[in-house]
N, C-alpha and C positions, 0 to 999 in steps of 0.2 A: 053557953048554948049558941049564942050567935057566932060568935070564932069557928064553930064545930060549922055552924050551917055554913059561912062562907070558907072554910075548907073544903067543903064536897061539892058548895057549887062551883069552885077554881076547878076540883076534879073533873065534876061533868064538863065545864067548858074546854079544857086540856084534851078531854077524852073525846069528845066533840072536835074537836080540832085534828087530833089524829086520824078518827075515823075520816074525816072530810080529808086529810091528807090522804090517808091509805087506799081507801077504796073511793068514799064519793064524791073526792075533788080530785087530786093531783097522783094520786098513787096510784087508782085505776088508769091512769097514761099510761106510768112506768111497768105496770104489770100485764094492760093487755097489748102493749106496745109489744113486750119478749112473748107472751101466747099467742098474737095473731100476727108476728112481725112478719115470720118463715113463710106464709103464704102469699102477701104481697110483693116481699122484697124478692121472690125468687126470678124470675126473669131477668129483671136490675142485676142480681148478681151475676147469673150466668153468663149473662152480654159483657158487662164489665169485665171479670174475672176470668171468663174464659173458662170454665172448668164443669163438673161431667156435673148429672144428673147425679150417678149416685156418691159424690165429693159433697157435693149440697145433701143430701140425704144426710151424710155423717155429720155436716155444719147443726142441720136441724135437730138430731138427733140428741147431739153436745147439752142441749138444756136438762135433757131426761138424767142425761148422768150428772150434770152437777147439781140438780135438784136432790137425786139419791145422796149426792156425798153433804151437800146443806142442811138436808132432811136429818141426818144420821148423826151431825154434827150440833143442830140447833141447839138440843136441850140440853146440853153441858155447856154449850156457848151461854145458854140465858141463865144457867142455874151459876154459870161463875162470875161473870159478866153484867149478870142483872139484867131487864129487860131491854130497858136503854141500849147497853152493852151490845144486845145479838143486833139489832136494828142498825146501830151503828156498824158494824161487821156488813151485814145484809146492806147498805146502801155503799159503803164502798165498793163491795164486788162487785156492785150492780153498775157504779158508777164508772171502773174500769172497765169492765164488761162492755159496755155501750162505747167506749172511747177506741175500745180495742177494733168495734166492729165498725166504726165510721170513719177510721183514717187506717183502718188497713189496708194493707197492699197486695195480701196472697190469702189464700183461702184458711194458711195456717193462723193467721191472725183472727180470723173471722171464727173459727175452731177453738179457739183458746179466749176470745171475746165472749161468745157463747155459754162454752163452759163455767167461767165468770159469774154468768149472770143469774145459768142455773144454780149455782150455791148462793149466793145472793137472794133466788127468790124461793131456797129450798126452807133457808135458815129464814126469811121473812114471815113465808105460809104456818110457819109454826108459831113465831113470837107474838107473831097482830094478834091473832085471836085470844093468846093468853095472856098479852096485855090489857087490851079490849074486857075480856074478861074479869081481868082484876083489879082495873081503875073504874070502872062505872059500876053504877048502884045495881042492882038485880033489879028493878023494875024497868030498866033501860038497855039490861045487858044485852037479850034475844033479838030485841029490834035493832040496835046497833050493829053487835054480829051479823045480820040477816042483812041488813044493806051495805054492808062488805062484802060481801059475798053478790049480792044484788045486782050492782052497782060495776063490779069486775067483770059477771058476765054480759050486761047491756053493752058495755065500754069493748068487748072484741068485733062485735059488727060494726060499729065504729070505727074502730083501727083498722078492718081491712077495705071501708071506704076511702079513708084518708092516704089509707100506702097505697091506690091508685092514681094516686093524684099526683104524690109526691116523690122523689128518689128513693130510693133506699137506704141511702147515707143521712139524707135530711131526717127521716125516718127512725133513724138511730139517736141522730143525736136530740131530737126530740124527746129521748127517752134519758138521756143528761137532766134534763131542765125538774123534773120532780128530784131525781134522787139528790142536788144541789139544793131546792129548797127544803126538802125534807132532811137534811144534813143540816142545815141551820133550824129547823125545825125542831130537832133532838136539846136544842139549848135551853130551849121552854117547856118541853115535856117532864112534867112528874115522873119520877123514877114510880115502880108498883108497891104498893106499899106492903103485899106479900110476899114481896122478896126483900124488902127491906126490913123487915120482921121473920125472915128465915132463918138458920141456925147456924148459915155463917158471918153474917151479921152478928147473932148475939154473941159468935164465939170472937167477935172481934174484928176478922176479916175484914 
């Protein structure tokens, strides 16, 4: 009985941990850094870059379709992958994504940095919550969830305080700095124990 109780509380705390990475500490950076980035950085770019309004339009636009192709893709990624698995996926692209858009040179980098990021936070917006949901206890799931969510949309009035302040490049790669922690982060995460009790587990996989 005690093993059992300090296995769920290692859970909560893990689970705890991620939440405060994802949404209420470090991961609402990384997420409302790419939701609110397009309206601060837009001037920075077009002075730099030199290029049209609507060339920025398609730059901004780039998140909406790699979110559909992350989206589309998540739940084969977490179901073969495990949850660990997509998350790991989702902060690499995330983490190219941002690299692509703070040392590019032409707008096609900043186009394909984007896109990047959008499959990153398509396959993200799927697994957190279903992680989230199947490492904590039900008495903690809702309020958990809810300040994920909470916490992501406080965090874009924020971000578009901050990109007045600062470059657009600084901007970006600011948005490095979680997906790097939360990538070592993944080494102490509990895999779900619902996908570790699925049926390709027990078939061996």
């Amino acid at each position: 009985m005690q093993l059992a109780h300090l296995k769920v509380d290692k859970t909560v705390f893990f689970s705890c941990m991620r939440v405060s990475d994802n949404g209420n500490g470090l991961e609402f950076i990384e997420f409302v850094v790419l939701i609110g980035y397009s309206s601060p950085a837009e001037s920075g770019i077009l002075e730099d870059l030199d290029i049209s309004v609507a060339a920025y339009s398609v730059f901004g636009s780039s998140l909406t379709i790699g979110g559909v192709i992350g989206g589309l893709v998540s739940g084969r990624i977490a179901d073969l992958f495990g949850r660990k698995g997509a998350m790991w996926f989702s902060e690499i692209f995330s983490l190219v994504g941002w690299l692509a858009i703070a040392f590019g040179k032409n707008i096609w980098w900043l186009d394909l940095g984007r896109l990047s990021l959008g499959i990153g936070i398509g396959i993200f917006s799927y697994v957190v919550p279903v992680y989230i949901a199947e490492v904590t206890p039900k008495n903690l799931r809702g309020p958990f969830a809810s300040a994920n969510e909470l916490l992501l949309a406080c965090g874009v009035s924020l971000m578009y305080f901050i990109g007045n302040i600062i470059t657009w490049r600084t901007l970006a790669l600011i948005g490095t700095t979680p997906c790097l922690v939360q990538l070592m982060g993944l080494f102490f995460v509990p895999e779900s124990p619902r996908w570790l009790v699925g049926p390709n587990i027990l078939m061996g996989m």
